[in-house]
N, C-alpha and C positions, 0 to 999 in steps of 0.2 A: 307474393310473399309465401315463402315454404314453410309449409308444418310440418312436424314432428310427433310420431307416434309408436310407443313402446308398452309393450305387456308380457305378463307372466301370467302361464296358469298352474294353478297348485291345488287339486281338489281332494287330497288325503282328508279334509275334515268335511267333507259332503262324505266321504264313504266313511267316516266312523260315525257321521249322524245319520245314515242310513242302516248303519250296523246297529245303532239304538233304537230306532224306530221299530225295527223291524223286527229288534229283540220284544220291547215291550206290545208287535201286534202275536205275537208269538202267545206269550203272556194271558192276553184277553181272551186267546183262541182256546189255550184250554182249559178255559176254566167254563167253556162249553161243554155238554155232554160227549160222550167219548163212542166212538164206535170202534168193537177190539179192544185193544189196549195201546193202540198208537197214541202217540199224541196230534191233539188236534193242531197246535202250531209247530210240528215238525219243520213244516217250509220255509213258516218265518223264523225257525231258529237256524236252520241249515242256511239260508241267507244272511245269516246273522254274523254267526259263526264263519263264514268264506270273508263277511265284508271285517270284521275286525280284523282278518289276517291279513287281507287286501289293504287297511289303511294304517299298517305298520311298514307292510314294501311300500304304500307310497308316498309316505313318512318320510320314511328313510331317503328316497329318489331327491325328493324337493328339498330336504339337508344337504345332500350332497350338492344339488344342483346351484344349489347358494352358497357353498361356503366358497369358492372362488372368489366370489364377490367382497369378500369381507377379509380385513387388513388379518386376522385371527388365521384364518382356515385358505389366503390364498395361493397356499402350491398345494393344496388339496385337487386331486386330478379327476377331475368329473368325470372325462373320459373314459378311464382305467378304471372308475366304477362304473361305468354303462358297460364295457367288455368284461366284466365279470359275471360269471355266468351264476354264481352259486348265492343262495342268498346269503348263506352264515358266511360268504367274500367278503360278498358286499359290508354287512355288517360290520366285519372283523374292519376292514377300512376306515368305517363311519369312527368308531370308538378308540380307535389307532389315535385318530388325528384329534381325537376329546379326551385325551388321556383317562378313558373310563375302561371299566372293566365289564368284560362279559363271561361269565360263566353258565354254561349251558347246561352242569347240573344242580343248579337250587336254583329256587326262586321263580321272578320274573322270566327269565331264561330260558329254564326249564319249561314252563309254562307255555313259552313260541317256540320250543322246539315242538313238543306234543302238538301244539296247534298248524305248524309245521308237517307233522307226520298225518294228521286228520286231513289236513287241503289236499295233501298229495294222494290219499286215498280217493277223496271226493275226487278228486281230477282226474287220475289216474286209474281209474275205477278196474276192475276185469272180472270178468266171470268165472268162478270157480264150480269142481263136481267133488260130490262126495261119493263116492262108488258104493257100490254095494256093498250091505256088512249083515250079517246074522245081529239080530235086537234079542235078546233074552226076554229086558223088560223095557217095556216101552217106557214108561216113567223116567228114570232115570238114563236111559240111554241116548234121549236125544243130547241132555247137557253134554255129555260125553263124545258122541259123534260130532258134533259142530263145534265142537270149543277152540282146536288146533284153528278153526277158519274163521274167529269172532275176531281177531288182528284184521282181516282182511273188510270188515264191514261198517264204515264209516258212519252208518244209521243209528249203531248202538252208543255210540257218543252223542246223539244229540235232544237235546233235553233244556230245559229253562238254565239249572245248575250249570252245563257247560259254556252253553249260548252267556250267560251273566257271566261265566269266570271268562271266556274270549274276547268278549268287550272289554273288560276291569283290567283285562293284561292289553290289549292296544292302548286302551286310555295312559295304562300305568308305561308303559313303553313311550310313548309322546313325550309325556312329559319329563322321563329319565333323560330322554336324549338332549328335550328342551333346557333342559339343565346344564348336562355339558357342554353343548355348544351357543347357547344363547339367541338360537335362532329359532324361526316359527315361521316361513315360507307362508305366505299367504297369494290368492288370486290378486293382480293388479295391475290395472293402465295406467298409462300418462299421456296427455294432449299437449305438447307445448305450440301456443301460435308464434310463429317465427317475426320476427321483426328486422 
């Protein structure tokens, strides 16, 4: 007697409940004593901060990977969004086929491009020099010599404020999408025993 056995895996909401978790151990950390002026949950907000933009691309992935499935979205070409290379493609696709709108300057939008432009810093990290320069006064001089190269240093974004606005924009991104298209990919088996 042959069985039958099928599943899906879909973990975008393990990585925005790990993008919460980790926001709020962030949270507990500094509100320990401080050594310098870093913050003490740095880590957990830079983990915080990656997994919220992590659980928007794989949001997005598990929408797309479903709407074939569905009488709504089935010449939606899954394909031709796995060979896109770009994220705002991929997007611009997702929202084609949901008759929504994205504009990348207000809002929510704007929000994951910025966070956007933060991952690709974390990711893409590089070392830069500041060459030699005459300092007049030192006071005032360092704001001055590092400033042109504060775009370049993804540390200075990271903080409870941003770590809280990266989450509040994945969350708010799920559910915008969850909206248009009426889907919500979740993990799941099926066992059928055959007869």
């Amino acid at each position: 007697m042959p069985h039958e056995y099928s599943a899906e895996n879909h973990d975008w909401d393990l990585t925005l409940h790990a993008a919460f978790e980790l926001l709020q151990v962030g949270k507990v950390m500094d509100q320990r004593p401080r050594t310098g002026n870093m913050s003490m949950g740095f880590s957990a907000f830079t983990g915080s901060m990656l997994l919220s933009f992590s659980a928007i691309e794989s949001f997005s992935a598990s929408v797309a990977f479903s709407m074939p499935q569905t009488d709504k979205f089935s010449s939606f070409d899954f394909e031709a969004y796995r060979r896109e290379r770009t994220f705002w493609g991929k997007l611009d696709m997702l929202f084609a086929a949901t008759d929504q709108t994205v504009d990348k300057s207000k809002g929510l939008f704007q929000t994951i491009s910025d966070m956007q432009r933060w991952r690709n810093l974390v990711t893409h990290a590089s070392p830069y020099r500041i060459e030699k320069v005459e300092i007049e006064n030192t006071t005032t001089a360092v704001r001055k010599v590092h400033k042109p190269k504060h775009a370049k240093e993804y540390t200075r974004s990271v903080n409870v404020e941003m770590a809280s606005k990266f989450y509040q924009a994945a969350f708010d991104y799920i559910e915008f999408l969850k909206s248009g298209c009426g889907l919500e990919p979740r993990a799941q088996a099926m066992f059928k025993v055959g007869g």
